[in-house]
C-alpha distance (Angstrom), angle and dihedral (degrees) to the residues before:
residue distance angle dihedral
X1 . . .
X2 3.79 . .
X3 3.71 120.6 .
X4 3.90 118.6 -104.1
X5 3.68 103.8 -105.3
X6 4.09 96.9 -114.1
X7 4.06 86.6 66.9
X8 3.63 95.6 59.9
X9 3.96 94.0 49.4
X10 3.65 117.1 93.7
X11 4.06 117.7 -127.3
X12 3.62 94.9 -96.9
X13 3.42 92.3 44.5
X14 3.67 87.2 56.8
X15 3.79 92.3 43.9
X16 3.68 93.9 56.4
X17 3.86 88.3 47.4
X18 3.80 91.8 64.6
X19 4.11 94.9 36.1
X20 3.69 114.3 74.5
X21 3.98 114.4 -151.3
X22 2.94 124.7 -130.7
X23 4.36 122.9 -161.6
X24 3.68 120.1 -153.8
X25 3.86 125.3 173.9
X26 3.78 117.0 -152.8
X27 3.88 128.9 -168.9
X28 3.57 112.1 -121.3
X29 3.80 95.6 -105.0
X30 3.88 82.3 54.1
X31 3.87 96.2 49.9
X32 4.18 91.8 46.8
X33 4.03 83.3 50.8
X34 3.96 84.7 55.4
X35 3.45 99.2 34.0
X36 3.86 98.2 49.5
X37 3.80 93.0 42.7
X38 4.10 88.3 51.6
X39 4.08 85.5 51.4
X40 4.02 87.0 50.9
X41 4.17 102.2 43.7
X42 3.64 89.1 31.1
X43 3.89 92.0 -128.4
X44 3.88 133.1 139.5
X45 3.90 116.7 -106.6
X46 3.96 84.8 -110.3
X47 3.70 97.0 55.7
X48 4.07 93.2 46.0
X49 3.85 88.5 50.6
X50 3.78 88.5 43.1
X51 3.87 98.9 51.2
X52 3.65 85.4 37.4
X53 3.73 89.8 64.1
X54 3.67 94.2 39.5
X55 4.17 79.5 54.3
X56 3.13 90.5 51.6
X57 4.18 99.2 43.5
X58 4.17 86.5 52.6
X59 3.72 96.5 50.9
X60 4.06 89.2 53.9
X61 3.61 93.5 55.2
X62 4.22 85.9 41.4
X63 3.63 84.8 55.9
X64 4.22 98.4 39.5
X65 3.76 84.5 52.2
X66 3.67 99.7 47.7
X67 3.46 105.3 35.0
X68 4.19 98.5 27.8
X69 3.80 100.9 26.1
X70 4.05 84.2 -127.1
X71 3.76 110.3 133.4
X72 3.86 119.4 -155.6
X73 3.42 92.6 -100.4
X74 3.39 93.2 55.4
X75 3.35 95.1 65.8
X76 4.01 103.8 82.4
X77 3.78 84.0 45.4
X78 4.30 87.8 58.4
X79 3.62 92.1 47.5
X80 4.02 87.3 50.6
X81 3.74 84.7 48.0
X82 3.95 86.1 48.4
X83 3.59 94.8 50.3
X84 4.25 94.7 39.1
X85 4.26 80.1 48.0
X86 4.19 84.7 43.9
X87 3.92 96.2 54.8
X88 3.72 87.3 39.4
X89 3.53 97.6 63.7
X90 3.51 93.4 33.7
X91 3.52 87.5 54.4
X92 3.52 88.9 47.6
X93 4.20 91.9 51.6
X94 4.03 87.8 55.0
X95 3.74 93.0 41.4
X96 3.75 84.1 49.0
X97 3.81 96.0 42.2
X98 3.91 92.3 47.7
X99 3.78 92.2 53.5
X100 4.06 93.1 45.4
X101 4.28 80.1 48.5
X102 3.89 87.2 50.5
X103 4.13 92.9 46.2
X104 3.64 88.0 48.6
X105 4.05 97.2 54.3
X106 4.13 85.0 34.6
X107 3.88 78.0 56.3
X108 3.93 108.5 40.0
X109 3.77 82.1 49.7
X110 3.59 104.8 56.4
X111 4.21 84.9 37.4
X112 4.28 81.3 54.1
X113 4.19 92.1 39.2
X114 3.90 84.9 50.6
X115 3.43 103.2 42.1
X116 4.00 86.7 41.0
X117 4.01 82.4 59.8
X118 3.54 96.8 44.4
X119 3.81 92.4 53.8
X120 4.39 85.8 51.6
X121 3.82 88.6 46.5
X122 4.49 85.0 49.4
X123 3.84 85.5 44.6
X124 4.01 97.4 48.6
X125 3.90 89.5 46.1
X126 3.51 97.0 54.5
X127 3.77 93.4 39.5
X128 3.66 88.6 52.8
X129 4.10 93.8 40.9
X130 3.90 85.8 47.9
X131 4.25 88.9 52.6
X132 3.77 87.2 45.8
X133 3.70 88.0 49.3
X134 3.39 98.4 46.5
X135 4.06 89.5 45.6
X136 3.83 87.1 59.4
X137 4.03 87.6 46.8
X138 3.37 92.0 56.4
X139 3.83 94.7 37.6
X140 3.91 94.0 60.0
X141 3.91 94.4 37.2
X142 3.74 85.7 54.0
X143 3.86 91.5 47.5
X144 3.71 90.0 44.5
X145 3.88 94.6 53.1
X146 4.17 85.7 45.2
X147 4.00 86.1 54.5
X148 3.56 92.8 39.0
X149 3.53 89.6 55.5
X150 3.05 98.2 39.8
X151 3.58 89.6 53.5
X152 3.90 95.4 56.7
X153 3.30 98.5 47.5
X154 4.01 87.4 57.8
X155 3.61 87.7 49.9
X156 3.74 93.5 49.8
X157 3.79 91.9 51.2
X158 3.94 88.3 39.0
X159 3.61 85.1 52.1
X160 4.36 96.2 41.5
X161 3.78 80.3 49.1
X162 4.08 95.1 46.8
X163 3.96 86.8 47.9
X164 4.32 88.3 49.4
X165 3.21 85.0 51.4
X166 3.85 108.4 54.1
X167 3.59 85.2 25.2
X168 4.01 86.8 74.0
X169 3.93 91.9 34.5
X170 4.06 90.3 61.8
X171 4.15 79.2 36.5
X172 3.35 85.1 58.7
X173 3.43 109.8 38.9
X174 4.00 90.4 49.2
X175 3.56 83.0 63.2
X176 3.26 100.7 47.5
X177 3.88 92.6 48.0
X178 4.04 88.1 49.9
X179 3.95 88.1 49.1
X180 3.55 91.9 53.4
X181 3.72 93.8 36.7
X182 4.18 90.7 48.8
X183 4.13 79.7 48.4
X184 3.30 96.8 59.8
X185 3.87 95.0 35.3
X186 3.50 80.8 58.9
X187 3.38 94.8 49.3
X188 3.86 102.3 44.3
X189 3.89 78.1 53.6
X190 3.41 101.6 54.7
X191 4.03 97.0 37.9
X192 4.17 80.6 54.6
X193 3.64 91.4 50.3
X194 3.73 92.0 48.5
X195 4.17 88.0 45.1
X196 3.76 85.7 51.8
X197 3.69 101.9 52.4
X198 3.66 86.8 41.5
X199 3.69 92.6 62.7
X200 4.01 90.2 39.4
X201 4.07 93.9 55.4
């Protein structure tokens, strides 16, 4: 079975696993400061930068407490306070967001149910101008076929009337013609009759 990976490290190599490092670059006016004030306390560089820090952390909570009335302490409960305000707001975005989502479909819907209506009202305006239209259609065809008819049937007595008419002129005429023809029958007859007896005397 392999080793776990802490048994193959050396000590140091374990030390510097739990030791972070930390690099810092000094001028050399800094670095004589340091130097000279290790010489004096009779501390390592570490330990000055260390109680420096520690200096350093104290006089922020001095100056939280005096200035901000926040004790050191006090200072994981304000970042629970941060992260309770955090969530809150966040909360707040979502709740915000969801009910701007909700408007929006509420919205696109009536926008869809009116235009839905719009397009029935279109379609029951035309159907009902089409109806009309088609009324008129058949209105005029109707008065057409009445005038059409109407017209015929004065042509066909126009035309029973034309045929009465020349119907008595050739009526007419044949009896003239057999007048005149009987008149000179008549005549031829009695001019041969008159020849006749001349020729007898």
């Amino acid at each position: 079975m392999p080793r776990r990976k802490n048994e193959e490290l050396n000590y140091y190599q374990r030390w510097r696993q739990r030791h972070k490092l930390v690099t810092i670059y000094l001028s050399p006016e800094e670095y004589e400061v340091l130097r000279q004030l290790a010489d004096k306390t009779g501390l390592s560089y570490r330990e000055l930068l260390y109680n420096a820090a520690r200096d350093i952390r104290k006089l922020y909570g001095e100056i939280m407490s005096k200035y901000f009335g926040i004790r050191p302490g006090d200072l994981s409960s304000l970042e629970e306070k941060y992260k309770l305000e955090v969530s809150k707001l966040k909360q707040d975005h979502e709740a915000e967001i969801a009910r701007l989502k909700t408007d929006c479909e509420v919205e696109i819907k009536r926008l869809k149910f009116n235009h839905e209506v719009e397009i029935a009202k279109l379609m029951s305006d035309y159907e009902l101008r089409i109806e009309q239209l088609k009324r008129e259609y058949e209105a005029k065809i109707s008065q057409l076929k009445d005038e059409y008819e109407a017209r015929i049937s004065q042509l066909r007595n126009e035309n029973v009337q034309l045929r009465n008419e020349y119907e008595d002129k050739i009526a007419k005429l044949r009896q003239e013609y057999e007048d005149k023809l009987k008149q000179e029958y008549d005549r031829g007859y009695r001019d041969g009759k008159n020849s006749v007896n001349c020729f007898n005397w």
